[in-house]
PAMARDO-393559 format. One record per residue (C-alpha): chain; residue number from 0; x, y, z negated; residue in one letter. Coordinates in nm, 2 decimals, m for minus. Each point is the difference from the previous one (the first is absolute). Example, Ala and Ser with C-alpha at 12.3 -4.5 7.8 and 13.67 -1.06 7.14 Angstrom:
REM PAMARDO-393559
[site A 0 [1.23 m0.45 m0.78] a]
[site A 1 [0.14 0.34 0.07] s]
REM end
This chain:
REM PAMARDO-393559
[site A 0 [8.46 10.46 m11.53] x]
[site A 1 [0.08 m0.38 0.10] x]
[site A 2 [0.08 0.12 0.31] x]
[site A 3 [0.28 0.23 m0.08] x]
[site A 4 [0.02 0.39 m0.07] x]
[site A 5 [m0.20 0.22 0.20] x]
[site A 6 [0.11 0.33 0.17] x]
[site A 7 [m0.18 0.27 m0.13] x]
[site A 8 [m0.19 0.07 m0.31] x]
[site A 9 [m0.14 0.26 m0.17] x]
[site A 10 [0.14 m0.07 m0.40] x]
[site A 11 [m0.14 m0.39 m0.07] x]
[site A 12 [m0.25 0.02 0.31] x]
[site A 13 [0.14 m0.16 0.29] x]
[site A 14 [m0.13 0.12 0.35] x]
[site A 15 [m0.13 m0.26 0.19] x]
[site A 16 [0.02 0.16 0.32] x]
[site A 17 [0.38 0.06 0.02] x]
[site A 18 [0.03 m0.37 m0.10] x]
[site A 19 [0.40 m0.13 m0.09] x]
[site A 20 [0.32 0.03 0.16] x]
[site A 21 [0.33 m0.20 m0.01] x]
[site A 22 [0.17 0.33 m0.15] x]
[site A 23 [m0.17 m0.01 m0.33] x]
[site A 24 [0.01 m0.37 m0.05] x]
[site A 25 [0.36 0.03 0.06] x]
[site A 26 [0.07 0.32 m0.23] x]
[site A 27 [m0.29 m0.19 m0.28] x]
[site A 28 [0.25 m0.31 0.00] x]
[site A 29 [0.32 0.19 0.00] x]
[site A 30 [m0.14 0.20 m0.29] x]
[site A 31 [m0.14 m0.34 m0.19] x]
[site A 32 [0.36 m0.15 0.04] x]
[site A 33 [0.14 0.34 m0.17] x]
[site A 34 [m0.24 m0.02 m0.25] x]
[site A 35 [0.06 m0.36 m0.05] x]
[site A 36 [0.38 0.06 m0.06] x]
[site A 37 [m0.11 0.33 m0.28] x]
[site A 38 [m0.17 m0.13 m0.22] x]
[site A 39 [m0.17 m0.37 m0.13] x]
[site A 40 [m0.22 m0.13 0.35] x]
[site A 41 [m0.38 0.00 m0.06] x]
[site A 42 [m0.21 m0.20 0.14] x]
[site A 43 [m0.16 0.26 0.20] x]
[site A 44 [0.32 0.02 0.19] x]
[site A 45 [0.04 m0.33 0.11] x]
[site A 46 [m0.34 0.04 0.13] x]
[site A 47 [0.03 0.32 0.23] x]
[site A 48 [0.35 m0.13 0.12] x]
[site A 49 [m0.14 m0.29 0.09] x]
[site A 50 [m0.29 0.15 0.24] x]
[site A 51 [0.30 0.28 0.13] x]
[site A 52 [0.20 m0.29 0.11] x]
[site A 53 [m0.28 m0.20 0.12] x]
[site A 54 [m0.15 0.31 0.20] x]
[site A 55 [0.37 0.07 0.15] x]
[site A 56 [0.03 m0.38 0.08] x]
[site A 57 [m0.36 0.06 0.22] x]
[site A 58 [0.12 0.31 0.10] x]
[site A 59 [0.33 m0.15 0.22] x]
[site A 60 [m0.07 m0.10 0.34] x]
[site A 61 [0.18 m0.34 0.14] x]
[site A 62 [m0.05 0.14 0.36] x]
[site A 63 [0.21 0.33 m0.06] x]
[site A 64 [0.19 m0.09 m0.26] x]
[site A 65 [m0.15 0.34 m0.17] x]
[site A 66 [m0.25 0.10 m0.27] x]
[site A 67 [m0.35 0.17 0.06] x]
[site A 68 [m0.04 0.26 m0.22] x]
[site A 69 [m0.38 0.08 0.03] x]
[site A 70 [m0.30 m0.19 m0.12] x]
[site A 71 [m0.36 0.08 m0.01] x]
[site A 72 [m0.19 m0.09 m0.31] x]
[site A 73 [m0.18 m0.28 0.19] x]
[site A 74 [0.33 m0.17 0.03] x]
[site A 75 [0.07 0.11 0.39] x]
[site A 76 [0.38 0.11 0.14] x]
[site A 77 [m0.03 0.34 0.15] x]
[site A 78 [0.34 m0.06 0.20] x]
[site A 79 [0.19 m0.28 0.06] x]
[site A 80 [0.34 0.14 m0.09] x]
[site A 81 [0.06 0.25 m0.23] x]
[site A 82 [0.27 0.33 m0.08] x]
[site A 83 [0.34 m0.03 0.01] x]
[site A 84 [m0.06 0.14 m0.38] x]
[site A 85 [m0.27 m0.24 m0.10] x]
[site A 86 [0.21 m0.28 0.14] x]
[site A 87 [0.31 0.10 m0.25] x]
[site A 88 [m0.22 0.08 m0.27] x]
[site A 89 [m0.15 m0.36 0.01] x]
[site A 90 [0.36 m0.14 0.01] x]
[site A 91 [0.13 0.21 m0.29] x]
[site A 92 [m0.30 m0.12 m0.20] x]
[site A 93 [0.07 m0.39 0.07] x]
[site A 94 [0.32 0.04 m0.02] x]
[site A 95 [0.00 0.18 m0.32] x]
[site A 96 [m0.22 m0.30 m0.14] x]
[site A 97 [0.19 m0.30 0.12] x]
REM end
């Protein structure tokens, strides 16, 4: 959605419940930017890149210097700093787009 990819789904139904995650936004842009450099860019793509980026860019924490990883669907941080894993994931994925 607008707000970025969520975590879990089952097929084209995303579950609310497990909300998003800095992870998938950061593995949904890497992917985009692949995708992007494959074939001719669709719109579409400029579109889900631009909420990956934008979710990543809510998702990094001034304070820490670190990315969250887990959101709820009503838009709340479950942590203030997330994994070691999510916080490379998130810089592979902006760095693979800049």
């Amino acid at each position: 959605d607008s707000m970025g990819t969520f975590q879990h789904a089952a097929f084209s139904l995303p579950w609310f419940e497990h909300g998003y995650c800095a992870d998938d936004n950061a593995r949904t842009l890497f992917l985009t930017c692949m995708l992007e450099q494959l074939e001719e860019p669709e719109p579409v793509l400029a579109r889900i890149q631009t909420a990956a980026a934008a979710f990543l860019h809510h998702a990094f924490n001034p304070d820490t210097g670190r990315f969250r990883n887990f959101m709820s669907f009503d838009r709340r941080w479950h942590e203030e700093t997330g994994s070691e894993d999510s916080h490379g994931r998130a810089l592979w994925g902006l760095g693979t787009a800049v």
